[in-house]
C-alpha positions in Angstrom: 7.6 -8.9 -0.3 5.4 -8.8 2.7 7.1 -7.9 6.0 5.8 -7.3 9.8 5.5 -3.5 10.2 7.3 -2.2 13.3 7.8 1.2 14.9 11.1 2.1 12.6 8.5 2.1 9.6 6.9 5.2 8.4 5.3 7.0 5.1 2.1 6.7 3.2 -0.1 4.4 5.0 -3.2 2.5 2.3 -4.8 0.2 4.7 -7.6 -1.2 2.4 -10.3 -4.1 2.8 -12.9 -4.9 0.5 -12.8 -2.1 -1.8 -12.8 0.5 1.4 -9.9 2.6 2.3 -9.2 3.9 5.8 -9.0 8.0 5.1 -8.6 9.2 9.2 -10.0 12.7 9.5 -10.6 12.5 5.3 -7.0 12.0 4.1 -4.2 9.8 3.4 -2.6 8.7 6.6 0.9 9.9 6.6 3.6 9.5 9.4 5.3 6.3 11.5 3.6 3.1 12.2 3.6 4.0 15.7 1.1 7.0 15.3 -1.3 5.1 13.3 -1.1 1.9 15.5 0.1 -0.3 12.6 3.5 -1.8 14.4 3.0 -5.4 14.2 0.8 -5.8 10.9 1.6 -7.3 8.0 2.2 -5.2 4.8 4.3 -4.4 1.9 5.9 -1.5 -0.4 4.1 -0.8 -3.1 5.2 2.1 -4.6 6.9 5.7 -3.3 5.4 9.5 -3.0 7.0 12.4 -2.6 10.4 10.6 -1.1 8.7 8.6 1.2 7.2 4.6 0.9 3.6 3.7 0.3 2.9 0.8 2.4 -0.7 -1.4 2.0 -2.0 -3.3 4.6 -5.1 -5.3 4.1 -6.8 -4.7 7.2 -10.2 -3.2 8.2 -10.3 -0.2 10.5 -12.9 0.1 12.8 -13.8 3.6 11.5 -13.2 6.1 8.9 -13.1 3.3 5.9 -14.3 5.1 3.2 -14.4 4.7 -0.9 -11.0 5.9 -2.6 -13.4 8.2 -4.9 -12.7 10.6 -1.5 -8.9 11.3 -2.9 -10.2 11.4 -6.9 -9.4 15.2 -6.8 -5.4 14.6 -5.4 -2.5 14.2 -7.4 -3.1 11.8 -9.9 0.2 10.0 -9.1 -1.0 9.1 -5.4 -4.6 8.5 -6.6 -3.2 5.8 -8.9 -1.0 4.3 -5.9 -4.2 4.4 -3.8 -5.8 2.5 -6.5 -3.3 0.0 -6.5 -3.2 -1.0 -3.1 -7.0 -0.7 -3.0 -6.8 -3.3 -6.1 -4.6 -5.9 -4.6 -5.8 -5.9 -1.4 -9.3 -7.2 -3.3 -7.2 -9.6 -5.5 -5.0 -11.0 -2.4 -8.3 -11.6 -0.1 -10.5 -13.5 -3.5 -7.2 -15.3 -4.4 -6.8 -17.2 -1.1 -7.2 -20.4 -2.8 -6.5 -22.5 -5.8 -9.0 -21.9 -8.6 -8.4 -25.4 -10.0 -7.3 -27.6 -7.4 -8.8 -25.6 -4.0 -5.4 -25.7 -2.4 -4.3 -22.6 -0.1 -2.3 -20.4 -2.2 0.4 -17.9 -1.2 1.8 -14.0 -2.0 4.3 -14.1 -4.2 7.7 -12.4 -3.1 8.7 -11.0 -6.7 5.7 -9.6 -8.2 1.8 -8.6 -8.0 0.9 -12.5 -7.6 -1.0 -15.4 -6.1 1.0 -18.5 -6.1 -0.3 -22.4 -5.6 2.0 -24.3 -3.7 0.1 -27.5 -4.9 -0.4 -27.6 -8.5 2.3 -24.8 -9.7 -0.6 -22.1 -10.8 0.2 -18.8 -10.8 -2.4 -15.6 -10.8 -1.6 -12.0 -11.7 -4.7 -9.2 -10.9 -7.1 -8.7 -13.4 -7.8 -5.7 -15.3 -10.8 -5.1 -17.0 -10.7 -2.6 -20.1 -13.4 -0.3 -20.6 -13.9 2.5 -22.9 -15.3 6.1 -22.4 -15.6 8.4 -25.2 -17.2 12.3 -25.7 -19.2 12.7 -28.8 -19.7 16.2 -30.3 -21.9 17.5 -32.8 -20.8 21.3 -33.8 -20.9 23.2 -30.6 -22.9 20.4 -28.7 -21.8 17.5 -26.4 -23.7 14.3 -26.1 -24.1 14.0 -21.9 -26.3 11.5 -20.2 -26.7 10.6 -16.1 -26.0 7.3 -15.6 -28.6 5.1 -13.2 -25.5 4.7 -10.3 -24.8 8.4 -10.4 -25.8 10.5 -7.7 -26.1 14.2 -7.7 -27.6 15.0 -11.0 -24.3 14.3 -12.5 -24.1 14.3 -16.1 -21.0 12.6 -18.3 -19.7 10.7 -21.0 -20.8 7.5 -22.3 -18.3 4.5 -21.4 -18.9 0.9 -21.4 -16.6 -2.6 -21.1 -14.6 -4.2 -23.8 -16.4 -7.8 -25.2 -14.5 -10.8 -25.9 -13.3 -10.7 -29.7 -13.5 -6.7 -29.6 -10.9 -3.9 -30.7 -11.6 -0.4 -28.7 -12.8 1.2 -32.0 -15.7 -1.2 -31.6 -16.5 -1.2 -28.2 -16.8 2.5 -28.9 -19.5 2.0 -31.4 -21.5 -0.5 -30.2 -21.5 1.0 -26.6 -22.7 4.5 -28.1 -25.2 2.5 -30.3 -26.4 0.4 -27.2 -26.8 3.0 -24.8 -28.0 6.2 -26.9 -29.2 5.0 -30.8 -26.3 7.2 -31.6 -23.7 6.8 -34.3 -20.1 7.9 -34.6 -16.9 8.3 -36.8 -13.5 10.3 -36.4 -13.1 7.7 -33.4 -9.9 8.5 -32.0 -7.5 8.2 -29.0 -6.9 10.4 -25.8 -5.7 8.9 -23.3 -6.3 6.1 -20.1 -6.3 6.4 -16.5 -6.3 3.4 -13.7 -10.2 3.2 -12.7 -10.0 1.2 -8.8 -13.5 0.4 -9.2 -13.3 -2.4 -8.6 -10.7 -2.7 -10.9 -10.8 -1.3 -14.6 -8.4 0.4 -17.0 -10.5 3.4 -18.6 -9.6 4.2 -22.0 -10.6 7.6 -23.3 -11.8 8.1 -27.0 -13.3 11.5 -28.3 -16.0 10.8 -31.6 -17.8 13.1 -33.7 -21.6 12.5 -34.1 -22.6 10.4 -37.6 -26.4 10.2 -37.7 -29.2 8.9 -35.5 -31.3 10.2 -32.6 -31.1 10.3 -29.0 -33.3 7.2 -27.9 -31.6 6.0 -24.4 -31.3 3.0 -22.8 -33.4 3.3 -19.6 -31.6 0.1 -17.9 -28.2 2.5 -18.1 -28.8 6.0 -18.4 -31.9 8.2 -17.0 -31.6 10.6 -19.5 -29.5 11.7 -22.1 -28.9 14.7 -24.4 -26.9 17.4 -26.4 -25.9 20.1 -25.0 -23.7 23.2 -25.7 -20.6 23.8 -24.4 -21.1 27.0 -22.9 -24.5 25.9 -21.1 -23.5 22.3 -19.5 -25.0 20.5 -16.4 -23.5 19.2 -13.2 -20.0 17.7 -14.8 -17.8 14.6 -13.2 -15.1 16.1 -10.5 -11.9 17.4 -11.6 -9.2 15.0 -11.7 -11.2 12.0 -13.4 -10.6 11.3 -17.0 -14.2 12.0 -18.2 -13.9 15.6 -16.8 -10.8 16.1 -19.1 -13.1 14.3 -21.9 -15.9 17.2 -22.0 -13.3 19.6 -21.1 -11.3 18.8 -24.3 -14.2 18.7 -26.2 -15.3 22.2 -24.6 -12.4 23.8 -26.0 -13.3 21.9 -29.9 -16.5 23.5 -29.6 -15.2 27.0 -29.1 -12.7 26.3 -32.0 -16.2 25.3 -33.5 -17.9 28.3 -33.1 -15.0 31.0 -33.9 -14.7 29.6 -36.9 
């Protein structure tokens, strides 16, 4: 439930507009309402870290918004609460009014929703699945730098799920799409809350089938197999592609040894 914040509140401040987070001095703001100048705004609870509450407030600062990729390399528990409030502050601000009637709508008291006073509709955020998988072949892992990566950054492949799809294949026809690549032994890892703007990444590891490397230039700017002992610039720590190639690090070594 939304409340007006007053000087007695205090804890983990997100204050987030349009896919921004306010990060004073590079971190999360921490500490009373007062400090931070947020009595009398309107926010909410959503969620707890550490002991304390983690408030949202869907406000603009006038400096220090930056992208939430700043905390990817905190706890992964507050990175996910981060994501949250970063996520419904976007889904409260493009769900001011009524997709089929136009009407005003309102923040529901009882849950993540969007209500419509006028014709009874009711909207929950939207998650968008997406897959992200590591492909080995013996002691090599398939690596490719994507067109919005900066850096020289080299990772996985990953792509979205299609209408009518199972994850198994999305994971093909994503590989097949963006490299000419075939796989098999598709299986799960794991999934980790992606706020950008406002995915659900679901991590496969594959072994490599047949094909060559022919890459699609409209996604990737290269792409390539490489060992696991002589690997480019990787993803940061803490995101769920770096614990892909580091997995499939360690299934080269078995690899290898054996």
């Amino acid at each position: 439930m939304e409340i007006q914040i007053t000087e007695q509140h205090s804890g983990w401040w997100v204050v987030s507009l349009d896919g921004q987070l306010w990060l004073p001095e590079g971190s999360l703001p921490y500490g009373s309402a007062t400090q931070f100048s947020l009595s009398g705004q309107t926010g909410r609870q959503i969620g707890e870290w550490q002991g304390s509450p983690v408030w949202l407030i869907r406000k603009s600062m006038k400096e220090s918004m930056l992208s939430p990729r700043q905390l990817i390399d905190q706890d992964r528990g507050l990175f996910q609460l981060v994501g949250r409030g970063v996520q419904l502050s976007e889904f409260y601000r493009s769900h001011k009014f009524c997709g089929y009637c136009g009407h005003a709508m309102h923040v529901s008291k009882t849950e993540w929703a969007a209500l419509c006073a006028h014709c009874k509709e009711r909207y929950y955020p939207q998650i968008a699945p997406c897959i992200i998988v590591a492909i080995r072949r013996g002691e090599e892992i398939l690596l490719a730098q994507h067109v919005r990566h900066r850096g020289g950054i080299h990772t996985v492949l990953a792509g979205f799920v299609e209408v009518g799809e199972t994850l198994e294949e999305t994971v093909a026809r994503e590989v097949m799409e963006e490299s000419n690549i075939r796989v098999k032994n598709v299986r799960y890892v794991s999934s980790q809350p992606w706020p950008f703007p406002n995915s659900l990444m679901m991590a496969f590891m594959a072994d490599y089938d047949s094909g060559e490397i022919r890459h699609d230039p409209k996604e990737l700017l290269n792409a390539g197999w490489y060992r696991y002992d002589a690997l480019p610039l990787l993803p940061p720590p803490g995101t769920i592609a770096r614990r892909l190639i580091e997995d499939t690090v360690v299934l080269c070594r078995a690899e290898e040894d054996s």
